[in-house]
mmCIF file of the N, C-alpha and C atoms, coordinates in Angstrom:
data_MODEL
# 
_entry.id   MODEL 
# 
loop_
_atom_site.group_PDB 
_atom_site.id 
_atom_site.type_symbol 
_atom_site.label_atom_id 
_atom_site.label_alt_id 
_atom_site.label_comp_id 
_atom_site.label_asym_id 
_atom_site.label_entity_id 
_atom_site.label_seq_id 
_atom_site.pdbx_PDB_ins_code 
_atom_site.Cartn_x 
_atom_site.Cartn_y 
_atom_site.Cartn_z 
_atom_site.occupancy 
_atom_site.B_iso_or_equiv 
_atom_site.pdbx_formal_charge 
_atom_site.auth_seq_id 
_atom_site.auth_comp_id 
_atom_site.auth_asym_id 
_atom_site.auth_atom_id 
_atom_site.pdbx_PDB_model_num 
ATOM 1   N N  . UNK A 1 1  ? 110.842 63.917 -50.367 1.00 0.00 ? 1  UNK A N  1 
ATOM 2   C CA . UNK A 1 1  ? 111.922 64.383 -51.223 1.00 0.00 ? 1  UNK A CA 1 
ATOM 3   C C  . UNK A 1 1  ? 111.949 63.513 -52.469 1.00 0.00 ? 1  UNK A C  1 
ATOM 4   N N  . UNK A 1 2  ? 112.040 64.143 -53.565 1.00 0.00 ? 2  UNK A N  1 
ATOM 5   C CA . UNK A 1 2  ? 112.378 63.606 -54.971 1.00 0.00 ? 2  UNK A CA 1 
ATOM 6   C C  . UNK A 1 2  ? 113.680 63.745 -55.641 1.00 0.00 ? 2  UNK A C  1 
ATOM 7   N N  . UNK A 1 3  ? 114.517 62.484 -55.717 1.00 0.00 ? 3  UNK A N  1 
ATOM 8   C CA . UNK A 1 3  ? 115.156 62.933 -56.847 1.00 0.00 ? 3  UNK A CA 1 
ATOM 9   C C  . UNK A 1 3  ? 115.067 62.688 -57.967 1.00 0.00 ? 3  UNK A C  1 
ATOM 10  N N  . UNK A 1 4  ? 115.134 64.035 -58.855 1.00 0.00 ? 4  UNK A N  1 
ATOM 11  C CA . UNK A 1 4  ? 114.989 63.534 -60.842 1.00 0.00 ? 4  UNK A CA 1 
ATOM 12  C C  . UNK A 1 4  ? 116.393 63.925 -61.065 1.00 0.00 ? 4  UNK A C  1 
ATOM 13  N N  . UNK A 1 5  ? 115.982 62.807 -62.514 1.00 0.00 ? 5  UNK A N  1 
ATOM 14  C CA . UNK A 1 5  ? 117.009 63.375 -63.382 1.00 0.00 ? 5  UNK A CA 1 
ATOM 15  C C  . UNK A 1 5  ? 116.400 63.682 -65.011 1.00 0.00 ? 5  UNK A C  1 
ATOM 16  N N  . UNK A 1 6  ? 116.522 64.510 -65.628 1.00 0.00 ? 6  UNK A N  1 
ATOM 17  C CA . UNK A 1 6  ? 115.906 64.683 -66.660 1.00 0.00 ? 6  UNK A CA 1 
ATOM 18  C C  . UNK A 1 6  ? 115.764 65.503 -67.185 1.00 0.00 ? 6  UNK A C  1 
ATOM 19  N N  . UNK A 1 7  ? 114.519 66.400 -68.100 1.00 0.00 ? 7  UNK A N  1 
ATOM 20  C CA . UNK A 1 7  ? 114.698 67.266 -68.483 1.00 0.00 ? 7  UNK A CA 1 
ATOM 21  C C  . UNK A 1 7  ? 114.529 68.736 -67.768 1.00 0.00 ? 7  UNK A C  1 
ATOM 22  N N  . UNK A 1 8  ? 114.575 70.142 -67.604 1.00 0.00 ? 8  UNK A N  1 
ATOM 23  C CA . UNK A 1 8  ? 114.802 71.334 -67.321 1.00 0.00 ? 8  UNK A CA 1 
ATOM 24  C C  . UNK A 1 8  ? 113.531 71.267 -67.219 1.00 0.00 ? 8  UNK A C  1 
ATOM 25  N N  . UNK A 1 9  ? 112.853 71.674 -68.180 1.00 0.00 ? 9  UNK A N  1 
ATOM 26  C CA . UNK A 1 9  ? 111.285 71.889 -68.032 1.00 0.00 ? 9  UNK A CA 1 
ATOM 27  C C  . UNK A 1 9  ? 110.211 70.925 -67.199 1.00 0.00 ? 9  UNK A C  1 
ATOM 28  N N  . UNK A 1 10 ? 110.711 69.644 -67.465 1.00 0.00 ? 10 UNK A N  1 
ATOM 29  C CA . UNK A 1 10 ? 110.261 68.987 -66.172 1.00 0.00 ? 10 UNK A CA 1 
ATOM 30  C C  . UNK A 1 10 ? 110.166 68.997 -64.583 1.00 0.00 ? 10 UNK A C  1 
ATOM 31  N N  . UNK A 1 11 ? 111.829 69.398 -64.765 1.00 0.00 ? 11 UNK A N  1 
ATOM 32  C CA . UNK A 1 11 ? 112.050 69.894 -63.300 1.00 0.00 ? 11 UNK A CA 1 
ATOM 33  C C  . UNK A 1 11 ? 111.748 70.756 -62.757 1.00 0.00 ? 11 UNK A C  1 
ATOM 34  N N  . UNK A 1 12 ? 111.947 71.848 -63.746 1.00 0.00 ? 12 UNK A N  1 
ATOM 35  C CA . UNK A 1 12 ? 110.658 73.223 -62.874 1.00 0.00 ? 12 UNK A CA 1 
ATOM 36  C C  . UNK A 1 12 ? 109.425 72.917 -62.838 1.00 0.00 ? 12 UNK A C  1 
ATOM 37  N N  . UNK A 1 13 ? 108.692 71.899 -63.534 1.00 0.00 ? 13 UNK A N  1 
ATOM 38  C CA . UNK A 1 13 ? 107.382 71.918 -63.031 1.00 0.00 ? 13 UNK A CA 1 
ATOM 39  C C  . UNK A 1 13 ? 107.009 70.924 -61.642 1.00 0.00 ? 13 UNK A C  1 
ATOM 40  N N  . UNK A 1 14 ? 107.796 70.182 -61.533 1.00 0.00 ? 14 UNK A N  1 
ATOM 41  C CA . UNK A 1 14 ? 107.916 68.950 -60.381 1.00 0.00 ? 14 UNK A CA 1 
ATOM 42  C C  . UNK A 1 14 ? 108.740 70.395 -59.237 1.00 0.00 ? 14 UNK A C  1 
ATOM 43  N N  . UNK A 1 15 ? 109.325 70.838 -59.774 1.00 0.00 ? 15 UNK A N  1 
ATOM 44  C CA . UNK A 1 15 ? 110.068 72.423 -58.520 1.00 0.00 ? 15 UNK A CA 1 
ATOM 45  C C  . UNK A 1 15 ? 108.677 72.814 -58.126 1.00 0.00 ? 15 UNK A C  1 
ATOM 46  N N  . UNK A 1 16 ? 107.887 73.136 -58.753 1.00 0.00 ? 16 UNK A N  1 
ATOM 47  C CA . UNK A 1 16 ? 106.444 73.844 -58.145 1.00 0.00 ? 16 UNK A CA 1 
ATOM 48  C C  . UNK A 1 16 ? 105.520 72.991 -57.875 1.00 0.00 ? 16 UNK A C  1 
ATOM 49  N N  . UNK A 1 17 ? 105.301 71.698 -58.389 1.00 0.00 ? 17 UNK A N  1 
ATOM 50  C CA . UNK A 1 17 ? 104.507 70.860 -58.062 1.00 0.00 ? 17 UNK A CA 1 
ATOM 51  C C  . UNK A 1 17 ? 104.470 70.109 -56.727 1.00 0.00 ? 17 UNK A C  1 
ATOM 52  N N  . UNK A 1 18 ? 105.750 70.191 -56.055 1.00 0.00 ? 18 UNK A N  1 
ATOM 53  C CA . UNK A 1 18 ? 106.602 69.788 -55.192 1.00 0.00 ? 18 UNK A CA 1 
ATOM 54  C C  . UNK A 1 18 ? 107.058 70.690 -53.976 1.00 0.00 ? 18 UNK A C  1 
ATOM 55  N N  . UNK A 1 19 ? 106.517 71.930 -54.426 1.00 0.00 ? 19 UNK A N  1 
ATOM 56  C CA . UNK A 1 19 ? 106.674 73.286 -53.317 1.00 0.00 ? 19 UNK A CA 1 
ATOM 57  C C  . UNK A 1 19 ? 108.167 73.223 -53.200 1.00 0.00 ? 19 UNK A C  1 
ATOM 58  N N  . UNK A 1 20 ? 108.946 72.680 -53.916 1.00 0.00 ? 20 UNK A N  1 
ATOM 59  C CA . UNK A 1 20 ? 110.575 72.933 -53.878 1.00 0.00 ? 20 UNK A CA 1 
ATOM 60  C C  . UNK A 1 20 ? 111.621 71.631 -53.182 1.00 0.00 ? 20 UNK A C  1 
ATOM 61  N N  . UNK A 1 21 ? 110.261 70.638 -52.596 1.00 0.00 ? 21 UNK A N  1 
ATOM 62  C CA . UNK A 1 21 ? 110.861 69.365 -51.838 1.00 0.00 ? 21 UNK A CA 1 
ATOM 63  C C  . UNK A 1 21 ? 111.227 68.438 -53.184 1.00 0.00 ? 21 UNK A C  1 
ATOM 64  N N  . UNK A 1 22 ? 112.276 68.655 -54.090 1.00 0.00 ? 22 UNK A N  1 
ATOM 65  C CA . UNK A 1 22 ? 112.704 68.185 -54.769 1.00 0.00 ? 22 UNK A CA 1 
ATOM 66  C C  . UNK A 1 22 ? 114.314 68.150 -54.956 1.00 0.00 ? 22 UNK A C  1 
ATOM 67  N N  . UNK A 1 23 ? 115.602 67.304 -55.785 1.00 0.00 ? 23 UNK A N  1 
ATOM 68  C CA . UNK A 1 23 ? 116.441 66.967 -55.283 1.00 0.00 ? 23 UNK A CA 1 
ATOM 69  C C  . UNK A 1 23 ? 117.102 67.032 -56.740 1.00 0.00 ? 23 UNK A C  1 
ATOM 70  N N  . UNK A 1 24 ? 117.653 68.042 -57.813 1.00 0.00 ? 24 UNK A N  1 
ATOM 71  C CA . UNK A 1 24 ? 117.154 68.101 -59.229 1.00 0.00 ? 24 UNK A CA 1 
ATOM 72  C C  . UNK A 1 24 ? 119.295 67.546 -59.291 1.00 0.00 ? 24 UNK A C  1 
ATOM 73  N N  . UNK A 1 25 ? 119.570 66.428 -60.346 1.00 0.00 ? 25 UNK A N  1 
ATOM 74  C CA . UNK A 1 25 ? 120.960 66.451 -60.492 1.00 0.00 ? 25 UNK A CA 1 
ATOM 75  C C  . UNK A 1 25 ? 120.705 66.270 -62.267 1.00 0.00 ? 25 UNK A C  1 
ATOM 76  N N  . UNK A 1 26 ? 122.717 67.237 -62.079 1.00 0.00 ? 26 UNK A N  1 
ATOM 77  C CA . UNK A 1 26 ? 122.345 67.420 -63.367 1.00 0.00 ? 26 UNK A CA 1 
ATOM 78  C C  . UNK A 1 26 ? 122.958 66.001 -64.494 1.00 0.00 ? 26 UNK A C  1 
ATOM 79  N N  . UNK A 1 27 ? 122.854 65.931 -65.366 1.00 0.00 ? 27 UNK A N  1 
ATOM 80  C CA . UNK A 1 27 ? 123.648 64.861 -66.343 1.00 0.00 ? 27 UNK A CA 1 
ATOM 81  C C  . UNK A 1 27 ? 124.498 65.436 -66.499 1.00 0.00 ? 27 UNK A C  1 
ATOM 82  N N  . UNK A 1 28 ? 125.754 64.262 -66.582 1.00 0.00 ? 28 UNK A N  1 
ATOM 83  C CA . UNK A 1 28 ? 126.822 64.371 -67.543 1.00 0.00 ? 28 UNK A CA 1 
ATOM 84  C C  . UNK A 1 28 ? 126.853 63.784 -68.832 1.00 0.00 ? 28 UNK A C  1 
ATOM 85  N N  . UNK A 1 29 ? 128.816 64.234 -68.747 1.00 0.00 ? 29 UNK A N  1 
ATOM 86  C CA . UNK A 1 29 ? 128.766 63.226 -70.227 1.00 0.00 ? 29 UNK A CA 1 
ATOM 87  C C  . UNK A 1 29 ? 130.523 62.492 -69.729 1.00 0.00 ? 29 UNK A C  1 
ATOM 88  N N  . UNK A 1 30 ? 130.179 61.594 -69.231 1.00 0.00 ? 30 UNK A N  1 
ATOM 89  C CA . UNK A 1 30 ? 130.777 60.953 -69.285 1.00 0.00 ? 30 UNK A CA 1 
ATOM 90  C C  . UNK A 1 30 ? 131.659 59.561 -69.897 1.00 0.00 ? 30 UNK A C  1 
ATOM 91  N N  . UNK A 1 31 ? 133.265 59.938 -70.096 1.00 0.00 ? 31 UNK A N  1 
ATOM 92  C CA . UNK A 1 31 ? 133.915 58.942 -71.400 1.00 0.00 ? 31 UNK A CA 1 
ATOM 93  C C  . UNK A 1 31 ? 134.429 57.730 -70.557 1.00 0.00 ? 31 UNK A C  1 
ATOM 94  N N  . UNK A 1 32 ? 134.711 56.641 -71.449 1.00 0.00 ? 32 UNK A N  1 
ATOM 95  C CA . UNK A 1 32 ? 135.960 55.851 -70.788 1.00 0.00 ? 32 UNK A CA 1 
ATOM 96  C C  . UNK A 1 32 ? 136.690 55.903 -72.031 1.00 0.00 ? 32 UNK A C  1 
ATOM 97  N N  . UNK A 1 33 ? 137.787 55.927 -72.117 1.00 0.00 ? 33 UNK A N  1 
ATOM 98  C CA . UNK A 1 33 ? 138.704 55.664 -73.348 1.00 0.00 ? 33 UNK A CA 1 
ATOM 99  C C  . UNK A 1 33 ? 139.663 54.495 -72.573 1.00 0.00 ? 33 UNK A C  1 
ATOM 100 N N  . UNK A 1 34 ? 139.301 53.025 -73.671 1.00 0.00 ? 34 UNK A N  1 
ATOM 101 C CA . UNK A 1 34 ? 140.096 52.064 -73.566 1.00 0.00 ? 34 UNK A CA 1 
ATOM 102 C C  . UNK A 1 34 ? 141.304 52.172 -74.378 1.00 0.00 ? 34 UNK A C  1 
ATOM 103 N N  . UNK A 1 35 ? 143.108 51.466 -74.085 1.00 0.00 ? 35 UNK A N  1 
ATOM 104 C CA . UNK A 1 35 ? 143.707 51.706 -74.784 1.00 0.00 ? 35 UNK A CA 1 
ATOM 105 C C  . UNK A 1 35 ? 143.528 50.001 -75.563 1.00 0.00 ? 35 UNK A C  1 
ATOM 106 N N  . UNK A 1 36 ? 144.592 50.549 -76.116 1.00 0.00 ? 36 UNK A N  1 
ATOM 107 C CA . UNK A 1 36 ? 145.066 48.856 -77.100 1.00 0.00 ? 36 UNK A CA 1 
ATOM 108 C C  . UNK A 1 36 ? 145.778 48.068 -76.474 1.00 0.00 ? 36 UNK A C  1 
ATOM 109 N N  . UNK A 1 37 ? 145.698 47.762 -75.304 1.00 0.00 ? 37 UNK A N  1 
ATOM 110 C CA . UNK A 1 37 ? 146.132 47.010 -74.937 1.00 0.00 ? 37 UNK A CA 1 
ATOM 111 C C  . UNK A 1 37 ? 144.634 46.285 -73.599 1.00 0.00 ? 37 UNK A C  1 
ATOM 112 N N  . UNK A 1 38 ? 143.495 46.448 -74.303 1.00 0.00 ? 38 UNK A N  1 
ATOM 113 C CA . UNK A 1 38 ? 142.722 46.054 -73.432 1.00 0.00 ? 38 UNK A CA 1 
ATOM 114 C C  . UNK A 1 38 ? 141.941 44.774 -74.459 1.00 0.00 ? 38 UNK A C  1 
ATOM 115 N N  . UNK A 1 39 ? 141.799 43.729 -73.822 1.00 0.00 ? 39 UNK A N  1 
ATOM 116 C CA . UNK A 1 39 ? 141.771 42.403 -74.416 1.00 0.00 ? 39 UNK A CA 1 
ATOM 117 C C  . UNK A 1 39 ? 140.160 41.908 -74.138 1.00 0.00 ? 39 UNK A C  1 
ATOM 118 N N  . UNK A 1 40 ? 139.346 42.327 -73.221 1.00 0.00 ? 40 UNK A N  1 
ATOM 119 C CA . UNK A 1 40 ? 138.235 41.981 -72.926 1.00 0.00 ? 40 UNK A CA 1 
ATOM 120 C C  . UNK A 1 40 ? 137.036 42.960 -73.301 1.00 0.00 ? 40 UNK A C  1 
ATOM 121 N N  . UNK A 1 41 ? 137.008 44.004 -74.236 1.00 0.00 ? 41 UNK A N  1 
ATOM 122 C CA . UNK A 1 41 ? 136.110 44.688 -74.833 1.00 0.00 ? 41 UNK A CA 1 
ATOM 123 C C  . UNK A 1 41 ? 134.586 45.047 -74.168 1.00 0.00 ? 41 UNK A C  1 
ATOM 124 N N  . UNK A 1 42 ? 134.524 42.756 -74.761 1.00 0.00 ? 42 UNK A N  1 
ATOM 125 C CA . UNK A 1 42 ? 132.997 42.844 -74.644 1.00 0.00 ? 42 UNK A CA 1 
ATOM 126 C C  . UNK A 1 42 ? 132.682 43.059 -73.084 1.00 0.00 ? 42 UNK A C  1 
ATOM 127 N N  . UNK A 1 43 ? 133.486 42.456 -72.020 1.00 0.00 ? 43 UNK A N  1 
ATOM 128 C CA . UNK A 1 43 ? 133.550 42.308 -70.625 1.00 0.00 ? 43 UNK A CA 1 
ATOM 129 C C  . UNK A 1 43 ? 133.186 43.928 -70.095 1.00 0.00 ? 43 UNK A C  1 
ATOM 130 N N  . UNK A 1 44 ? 134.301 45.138 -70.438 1.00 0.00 ? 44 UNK A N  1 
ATOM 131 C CA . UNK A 1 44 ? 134.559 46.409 -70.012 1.00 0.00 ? 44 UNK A CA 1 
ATOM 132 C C  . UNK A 1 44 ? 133.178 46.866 -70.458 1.00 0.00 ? 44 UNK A C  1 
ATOM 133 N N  . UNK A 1 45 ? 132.170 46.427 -71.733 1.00 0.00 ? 45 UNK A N  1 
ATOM 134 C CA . UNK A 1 45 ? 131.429 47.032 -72.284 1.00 0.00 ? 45 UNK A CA 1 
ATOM 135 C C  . UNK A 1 45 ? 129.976 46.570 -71.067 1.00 0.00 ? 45 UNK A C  1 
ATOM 136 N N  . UNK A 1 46 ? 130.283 45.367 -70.859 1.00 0.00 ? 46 UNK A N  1 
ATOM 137 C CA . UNK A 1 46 ? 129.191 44.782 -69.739 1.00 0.00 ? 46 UNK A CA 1 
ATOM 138 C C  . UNK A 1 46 ? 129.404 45.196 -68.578 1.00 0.00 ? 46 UNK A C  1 
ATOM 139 N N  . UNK A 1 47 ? 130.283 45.570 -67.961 1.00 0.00 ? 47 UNK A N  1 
ATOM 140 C CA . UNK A 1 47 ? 130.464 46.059 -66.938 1.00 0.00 ? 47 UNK A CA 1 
ATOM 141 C C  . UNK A 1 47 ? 130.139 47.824 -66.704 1.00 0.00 ? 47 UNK A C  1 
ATOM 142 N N  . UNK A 1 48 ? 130.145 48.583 -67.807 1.00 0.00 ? 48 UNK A N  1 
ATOM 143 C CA . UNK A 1 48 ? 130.120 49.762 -68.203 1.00 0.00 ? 48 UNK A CA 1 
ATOM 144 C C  . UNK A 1 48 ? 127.953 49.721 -67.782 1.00 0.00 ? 48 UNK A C  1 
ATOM 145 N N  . UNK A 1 49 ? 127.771 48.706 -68.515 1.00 0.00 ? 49 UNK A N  1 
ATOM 146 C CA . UNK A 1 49 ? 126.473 48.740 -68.377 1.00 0.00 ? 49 UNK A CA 1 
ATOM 147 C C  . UNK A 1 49 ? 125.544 48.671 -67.344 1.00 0.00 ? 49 UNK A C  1 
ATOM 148 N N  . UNK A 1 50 ? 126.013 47.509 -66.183 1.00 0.00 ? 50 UNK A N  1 
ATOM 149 C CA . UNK A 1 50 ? 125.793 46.958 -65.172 1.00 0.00 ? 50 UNK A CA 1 
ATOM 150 C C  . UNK A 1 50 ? 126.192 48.443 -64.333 1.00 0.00 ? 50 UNK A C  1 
ATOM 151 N N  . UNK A 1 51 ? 127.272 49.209 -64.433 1.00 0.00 ? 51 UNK A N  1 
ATOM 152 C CA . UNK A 1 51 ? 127.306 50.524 -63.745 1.00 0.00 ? 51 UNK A CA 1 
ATOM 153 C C  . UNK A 1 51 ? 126.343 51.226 -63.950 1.00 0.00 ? 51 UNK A C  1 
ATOM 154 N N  . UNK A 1 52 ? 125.564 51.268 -64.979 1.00 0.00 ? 52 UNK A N  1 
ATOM 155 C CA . UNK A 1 52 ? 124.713 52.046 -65.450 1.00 0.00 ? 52 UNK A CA 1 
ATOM 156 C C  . UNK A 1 52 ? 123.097 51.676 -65.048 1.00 0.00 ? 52 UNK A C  1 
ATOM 157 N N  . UNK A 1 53 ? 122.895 50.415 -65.120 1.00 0.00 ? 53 UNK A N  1 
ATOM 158 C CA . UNK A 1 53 ? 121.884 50.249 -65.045 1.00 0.00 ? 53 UNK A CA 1 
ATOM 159 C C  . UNK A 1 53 ? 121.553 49.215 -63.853 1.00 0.00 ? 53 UNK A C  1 
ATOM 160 N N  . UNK A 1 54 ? 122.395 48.358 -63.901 1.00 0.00 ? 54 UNK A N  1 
ATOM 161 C CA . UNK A 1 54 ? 122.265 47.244 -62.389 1.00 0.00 ? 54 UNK A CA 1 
ATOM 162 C C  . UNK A 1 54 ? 122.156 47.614 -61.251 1.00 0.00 ? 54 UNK A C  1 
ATOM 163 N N  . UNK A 1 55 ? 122.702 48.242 -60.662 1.00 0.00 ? 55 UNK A N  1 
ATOM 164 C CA . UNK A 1 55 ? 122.538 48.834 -59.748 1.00 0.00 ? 55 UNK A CA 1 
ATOM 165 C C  . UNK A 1 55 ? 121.873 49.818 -59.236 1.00 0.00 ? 55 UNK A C  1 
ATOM 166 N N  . UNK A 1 56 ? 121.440 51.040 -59.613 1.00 0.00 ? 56 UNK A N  1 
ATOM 167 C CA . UNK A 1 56 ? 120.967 51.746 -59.005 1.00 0.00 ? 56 UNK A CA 1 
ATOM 168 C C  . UNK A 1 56 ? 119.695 52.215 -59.828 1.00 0.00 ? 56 UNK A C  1 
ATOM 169 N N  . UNK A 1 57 ? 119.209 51.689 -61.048 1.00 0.00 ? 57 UNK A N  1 
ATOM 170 C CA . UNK A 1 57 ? 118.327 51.948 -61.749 1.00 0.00 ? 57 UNK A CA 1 
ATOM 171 C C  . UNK A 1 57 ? 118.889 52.670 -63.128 1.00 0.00 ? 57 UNK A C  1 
ATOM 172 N N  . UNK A 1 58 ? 118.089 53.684 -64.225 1.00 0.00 ? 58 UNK A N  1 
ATOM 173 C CA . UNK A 1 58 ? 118.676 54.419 -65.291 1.00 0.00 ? 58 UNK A CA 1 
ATOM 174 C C  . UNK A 1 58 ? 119.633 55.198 -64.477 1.00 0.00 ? 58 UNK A C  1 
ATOM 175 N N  . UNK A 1 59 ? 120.606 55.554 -64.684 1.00 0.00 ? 59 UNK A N  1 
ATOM 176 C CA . UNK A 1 59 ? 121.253 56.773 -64.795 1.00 0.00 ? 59 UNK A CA 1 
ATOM 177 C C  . UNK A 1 59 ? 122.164 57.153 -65.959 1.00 0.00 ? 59 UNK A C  1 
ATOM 178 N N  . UNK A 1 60 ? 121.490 58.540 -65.780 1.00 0.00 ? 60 UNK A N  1 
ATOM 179 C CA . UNK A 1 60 ? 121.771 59.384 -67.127 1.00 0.00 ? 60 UNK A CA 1 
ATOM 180 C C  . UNK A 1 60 ? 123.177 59.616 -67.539 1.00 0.00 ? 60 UNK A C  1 
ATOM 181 N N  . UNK A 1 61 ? 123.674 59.392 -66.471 1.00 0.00 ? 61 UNK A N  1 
ATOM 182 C CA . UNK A 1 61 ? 125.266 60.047 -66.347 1.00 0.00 ? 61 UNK A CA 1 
ATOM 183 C C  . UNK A 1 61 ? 126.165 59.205 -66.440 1.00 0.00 ? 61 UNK A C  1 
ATOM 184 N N  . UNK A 1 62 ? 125.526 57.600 -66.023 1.00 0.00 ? 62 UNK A N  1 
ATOM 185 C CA . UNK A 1 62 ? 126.829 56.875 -65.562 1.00 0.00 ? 62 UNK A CA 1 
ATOM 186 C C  . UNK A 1 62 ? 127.637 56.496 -66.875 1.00 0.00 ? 62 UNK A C  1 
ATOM 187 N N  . UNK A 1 63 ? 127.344 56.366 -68.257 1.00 0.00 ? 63 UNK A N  1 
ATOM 188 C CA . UNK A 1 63 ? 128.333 56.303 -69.098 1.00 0.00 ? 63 UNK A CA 1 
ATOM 189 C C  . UNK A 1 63 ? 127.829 56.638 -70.504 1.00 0.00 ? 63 UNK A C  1 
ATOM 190 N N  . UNK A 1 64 ? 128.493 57.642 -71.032 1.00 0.00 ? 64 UNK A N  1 
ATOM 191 C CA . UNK A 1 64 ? 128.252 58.691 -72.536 1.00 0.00 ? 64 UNK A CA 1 
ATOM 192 C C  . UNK A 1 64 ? 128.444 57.856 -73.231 1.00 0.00 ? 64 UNK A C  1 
ATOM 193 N N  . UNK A 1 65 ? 129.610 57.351 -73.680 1.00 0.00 ? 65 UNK A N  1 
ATOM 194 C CA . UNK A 1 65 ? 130.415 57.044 -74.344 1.00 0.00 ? 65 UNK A CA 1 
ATOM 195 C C  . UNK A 1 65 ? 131.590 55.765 -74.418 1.00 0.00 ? 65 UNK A C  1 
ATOM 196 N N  . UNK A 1 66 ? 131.938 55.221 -75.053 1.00 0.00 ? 66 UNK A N  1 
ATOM 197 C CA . UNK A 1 66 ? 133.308 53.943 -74.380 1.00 0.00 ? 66 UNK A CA 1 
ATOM 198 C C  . UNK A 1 66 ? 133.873 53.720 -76.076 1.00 0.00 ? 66 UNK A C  1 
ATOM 199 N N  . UNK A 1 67 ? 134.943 54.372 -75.878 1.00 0.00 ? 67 UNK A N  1 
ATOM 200 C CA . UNK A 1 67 ? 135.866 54.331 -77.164 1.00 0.00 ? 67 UNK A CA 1 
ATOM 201 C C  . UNK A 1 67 ? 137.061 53.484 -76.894 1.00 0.00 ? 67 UNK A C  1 
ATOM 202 N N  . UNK A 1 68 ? 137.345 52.531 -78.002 1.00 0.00 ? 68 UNK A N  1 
ATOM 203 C CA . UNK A 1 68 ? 138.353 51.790 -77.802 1.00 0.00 ? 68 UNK A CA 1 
ATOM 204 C C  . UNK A 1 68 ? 139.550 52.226 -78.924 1.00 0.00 ? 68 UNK A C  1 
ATOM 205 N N  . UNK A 1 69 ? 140.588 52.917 -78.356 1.00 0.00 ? 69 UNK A N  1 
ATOM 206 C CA . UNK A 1 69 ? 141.731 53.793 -79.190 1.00 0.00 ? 69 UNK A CA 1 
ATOM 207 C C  . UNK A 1 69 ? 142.306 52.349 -79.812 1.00 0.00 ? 69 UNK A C  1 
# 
């Protein structure tokens, strides 16, 4: 079993390359919106990252965006 994440056209060809033993998820787009009253920026911004990438390898989904209102 494979799981991708990536592009459409990839995945149908890994779908047939794979006889269908594949595991296809899709991306999001996922926000955080900080308010003004959040004091550690750079911290939320490292931690945003470490979700993203420390742990479980790339993922596409784990964070779009991080706006500080």
């Amino acid at each position: 079993m494979t799981l991708f994440t990536g592009s459409s056209r990839v995945a149908d060809k890994l779908a047939v390359d794979l006889k269908g033993r594949i595991k296809l998820e899709d991306a999001g787009f996922d926000w955080k919106i900080l308010g003004p009253d959040v004091e550690q920026v750079d911290y939320v911004a490292w931690v945003c990252d470490q979700d993203a990438y420390a742990c479980s390898g790339q993922r596409c989904s784990a964070q779009s965006m991080l706006i500080y209102a």
